[in-house]
C-alpha positions as CSV (number, residue, x, y, z in Angstrom):
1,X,-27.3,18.4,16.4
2,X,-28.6,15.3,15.1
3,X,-26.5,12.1,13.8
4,X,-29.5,12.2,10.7
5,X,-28.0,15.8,9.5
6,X,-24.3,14.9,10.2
7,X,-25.3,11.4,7.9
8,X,-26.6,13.5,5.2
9,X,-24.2,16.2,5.7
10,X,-21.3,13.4,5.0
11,X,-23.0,11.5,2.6
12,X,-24.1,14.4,0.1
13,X,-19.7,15.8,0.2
14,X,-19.2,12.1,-0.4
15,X,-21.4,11.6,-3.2
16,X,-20.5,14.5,-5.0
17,X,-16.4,14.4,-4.8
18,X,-16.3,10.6,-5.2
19,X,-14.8,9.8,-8.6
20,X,-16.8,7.3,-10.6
21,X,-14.4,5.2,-11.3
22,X,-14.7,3.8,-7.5
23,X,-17.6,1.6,-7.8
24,X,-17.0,-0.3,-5.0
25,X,-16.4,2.7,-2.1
26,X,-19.4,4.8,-3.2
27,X,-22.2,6.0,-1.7
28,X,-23.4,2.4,-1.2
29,X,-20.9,1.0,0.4
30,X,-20.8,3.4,3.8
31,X,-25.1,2.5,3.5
32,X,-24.4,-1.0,3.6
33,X,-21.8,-0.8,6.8
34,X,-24.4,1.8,8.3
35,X,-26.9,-0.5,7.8
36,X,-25.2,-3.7,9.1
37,X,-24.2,-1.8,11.9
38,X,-27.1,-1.2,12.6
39,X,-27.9,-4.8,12.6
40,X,-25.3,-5.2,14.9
41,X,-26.3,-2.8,17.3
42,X,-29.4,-4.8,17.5
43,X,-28.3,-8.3,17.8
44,X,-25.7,-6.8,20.1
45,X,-27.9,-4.5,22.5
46,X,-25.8,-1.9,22.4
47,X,-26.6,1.5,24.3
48,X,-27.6,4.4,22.9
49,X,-24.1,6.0,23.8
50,X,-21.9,2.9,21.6
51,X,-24.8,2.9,18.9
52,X,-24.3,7.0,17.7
53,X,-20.2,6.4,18.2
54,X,-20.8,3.0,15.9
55,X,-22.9,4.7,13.5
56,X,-20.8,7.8,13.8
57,X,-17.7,5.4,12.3
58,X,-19.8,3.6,9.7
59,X,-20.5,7.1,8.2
60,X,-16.4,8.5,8.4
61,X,-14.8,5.4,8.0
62,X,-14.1,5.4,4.0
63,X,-14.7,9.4,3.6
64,X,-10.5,9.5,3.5
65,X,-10.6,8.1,0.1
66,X,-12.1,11.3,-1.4
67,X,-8.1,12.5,-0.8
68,X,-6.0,9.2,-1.0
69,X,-7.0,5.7,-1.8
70,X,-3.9,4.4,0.2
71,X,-4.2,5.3,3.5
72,X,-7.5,6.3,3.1
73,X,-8.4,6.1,7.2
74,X,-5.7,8.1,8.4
75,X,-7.1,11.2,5.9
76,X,-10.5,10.6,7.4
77,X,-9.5,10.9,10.9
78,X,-8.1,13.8,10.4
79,X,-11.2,15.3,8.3
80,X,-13.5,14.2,11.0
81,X,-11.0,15.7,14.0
82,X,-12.3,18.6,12.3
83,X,-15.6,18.0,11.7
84,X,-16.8,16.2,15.0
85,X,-16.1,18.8,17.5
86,X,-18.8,21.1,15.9
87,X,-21.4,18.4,16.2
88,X,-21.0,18.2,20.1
89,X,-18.4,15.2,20.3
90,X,-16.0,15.2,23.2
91,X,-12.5,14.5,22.0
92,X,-12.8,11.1,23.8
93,X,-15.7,10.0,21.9
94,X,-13.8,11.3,18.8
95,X,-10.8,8.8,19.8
96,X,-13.3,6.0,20.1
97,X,-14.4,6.8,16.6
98,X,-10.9,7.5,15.3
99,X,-10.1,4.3,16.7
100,X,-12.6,1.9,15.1
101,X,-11.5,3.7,12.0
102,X,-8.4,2.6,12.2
103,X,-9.0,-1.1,12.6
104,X,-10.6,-0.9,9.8
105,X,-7.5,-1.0,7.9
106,X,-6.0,-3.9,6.0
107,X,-5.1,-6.5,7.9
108,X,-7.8,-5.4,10.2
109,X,-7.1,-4.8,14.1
110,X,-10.1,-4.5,16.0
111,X,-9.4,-4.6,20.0
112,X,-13.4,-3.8,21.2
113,X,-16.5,-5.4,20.6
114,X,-16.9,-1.9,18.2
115,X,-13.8,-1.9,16.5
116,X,-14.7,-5.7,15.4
117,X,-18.2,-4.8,14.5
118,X,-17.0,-1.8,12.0
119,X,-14.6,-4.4,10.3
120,X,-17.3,-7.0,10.2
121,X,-20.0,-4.8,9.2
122,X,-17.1,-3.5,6.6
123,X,-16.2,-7.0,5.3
124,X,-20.2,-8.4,5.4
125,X,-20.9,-8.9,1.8
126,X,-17.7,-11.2,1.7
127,X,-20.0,-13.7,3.7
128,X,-23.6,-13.3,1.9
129,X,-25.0,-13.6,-1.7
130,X,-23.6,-10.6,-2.4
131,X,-20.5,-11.6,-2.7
132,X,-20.1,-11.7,-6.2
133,X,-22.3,-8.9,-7.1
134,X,-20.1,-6.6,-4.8
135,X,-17.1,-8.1,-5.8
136,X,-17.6,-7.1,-9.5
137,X,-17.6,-3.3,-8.0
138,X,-14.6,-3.9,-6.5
139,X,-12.9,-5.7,-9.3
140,X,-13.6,-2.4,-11.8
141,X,-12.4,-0.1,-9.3
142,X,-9.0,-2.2,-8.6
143,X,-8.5,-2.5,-12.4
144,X,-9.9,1.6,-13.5
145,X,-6.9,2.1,-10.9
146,X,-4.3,-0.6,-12.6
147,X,-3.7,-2.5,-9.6
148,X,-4.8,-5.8,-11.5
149,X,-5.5,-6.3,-15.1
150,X,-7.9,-9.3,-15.8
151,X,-10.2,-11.7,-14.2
152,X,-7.8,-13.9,-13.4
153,X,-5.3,-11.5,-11.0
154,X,-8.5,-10.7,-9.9
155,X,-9.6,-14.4,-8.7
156,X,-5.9,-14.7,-7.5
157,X,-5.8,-11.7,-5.6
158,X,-9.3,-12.7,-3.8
159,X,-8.5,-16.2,-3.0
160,X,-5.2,-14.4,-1.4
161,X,-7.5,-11.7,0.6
162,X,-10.1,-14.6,1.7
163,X,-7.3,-16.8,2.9
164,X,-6.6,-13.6,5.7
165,X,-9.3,-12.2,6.5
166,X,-11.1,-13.3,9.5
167,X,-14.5,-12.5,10.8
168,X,-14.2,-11.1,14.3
169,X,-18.0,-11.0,16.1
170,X,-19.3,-14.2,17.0
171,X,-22.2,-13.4,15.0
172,X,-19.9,-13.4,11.9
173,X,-18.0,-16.1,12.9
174,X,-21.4,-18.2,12.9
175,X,-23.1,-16.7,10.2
176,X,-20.6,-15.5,7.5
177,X,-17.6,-17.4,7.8
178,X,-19.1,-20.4,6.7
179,X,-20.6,-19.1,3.6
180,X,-17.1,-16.9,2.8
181,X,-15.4,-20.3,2.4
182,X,-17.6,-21.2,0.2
183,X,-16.7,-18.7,-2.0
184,X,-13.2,-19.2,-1.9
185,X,-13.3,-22.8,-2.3
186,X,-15.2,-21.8,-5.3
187,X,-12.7,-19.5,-6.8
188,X,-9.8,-22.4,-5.6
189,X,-11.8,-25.2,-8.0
190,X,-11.9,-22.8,-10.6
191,X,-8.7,-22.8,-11.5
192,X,-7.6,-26.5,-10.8
């Protein structure tokens, strides 16, 4: 069974049970990490074994929130627990994945070179001229859910979540970092 069906399989249940008001963790978003990690897997070398586990996780690692927004990993590991054994994973492979899943969650804890390229490839945009445009996703979908009400929590909460979060591939660390705190000294100076 091929990782292309087991993509599409998880990517049309995702697109049709996510709720519209999450325009940041749509579709899109597991594209994007798939897609980075795939840029990863090429700056990286990695084999052809670490590559399908990789991509494997970039697919799964937000499908939790189709059941709980909090928490959202722990209700994809167990979806995929279920899922991954019919598509010819051994349970170890399927602790690797549920593993990179899990450092995915806030404040991330990656412990291999795959758990910290999920949480980079996860985190990218914060470090490229996306930034903003992705941001504004993720600024309707915290406020359609209440957790902040204008532009301003919004700025404050960011500067707060910049401050934290650290890139953990040296490839980030080179080329993202740098332009991440940019953005935050940009959202600092526009309040001062």
């Amino acid at each position: 069974m091929s990782f292309l069906k087991l993509k599409k399989l998880v990517l049309e249940k995702y697109g049709a049970e996510i709720p519209a008001y999450l325009t940041y963790h749509g579709t899109h978003h597991i594209i994007d990490v798939l897609n980075s990690c795939n840029q990863y897997i090429k700056r990286y070398k990695l084999d052809q074994q670490d590559s399908r586990l990789l991509r494997t996780a970039a697919i799964f690692h937000d499908v939790g929130i189709l059941w709980s927004y909090d928490g959202h990993e722990a209700m994809g590991i167990s979806y995929l627990k279920n899922i991954l054994p019919n598509w010819k994973y051994s349970p170890e492979e399927i602790e690797v994945i549920c593993l990179m899943i899990s450092a995915t969650k806030i404040p991330q804890s990656p412990k291999t070179l795959l758990d910290q390229i999920l949480c980079d490839a996860d985190l990218d945009y914060l470090g490229t001229n996306n930034f903003y445009k992705i941001g504004t996703t993720l600024f309707h979908e915290l406020k359609a859910l209440g957790i902040i009400s204008n532009e301003k929590e919004w700025d404050q909460l960011q500067i707060v979540f910049l401050n934290n979060h650290h890139y953990h591939t040296s490839f980030a660390k080179k080329h993202r970092a740098p332009k991440k705190e940019k953005f935050k000294q940009e959202l600092i100076d526009k309040y001062k």
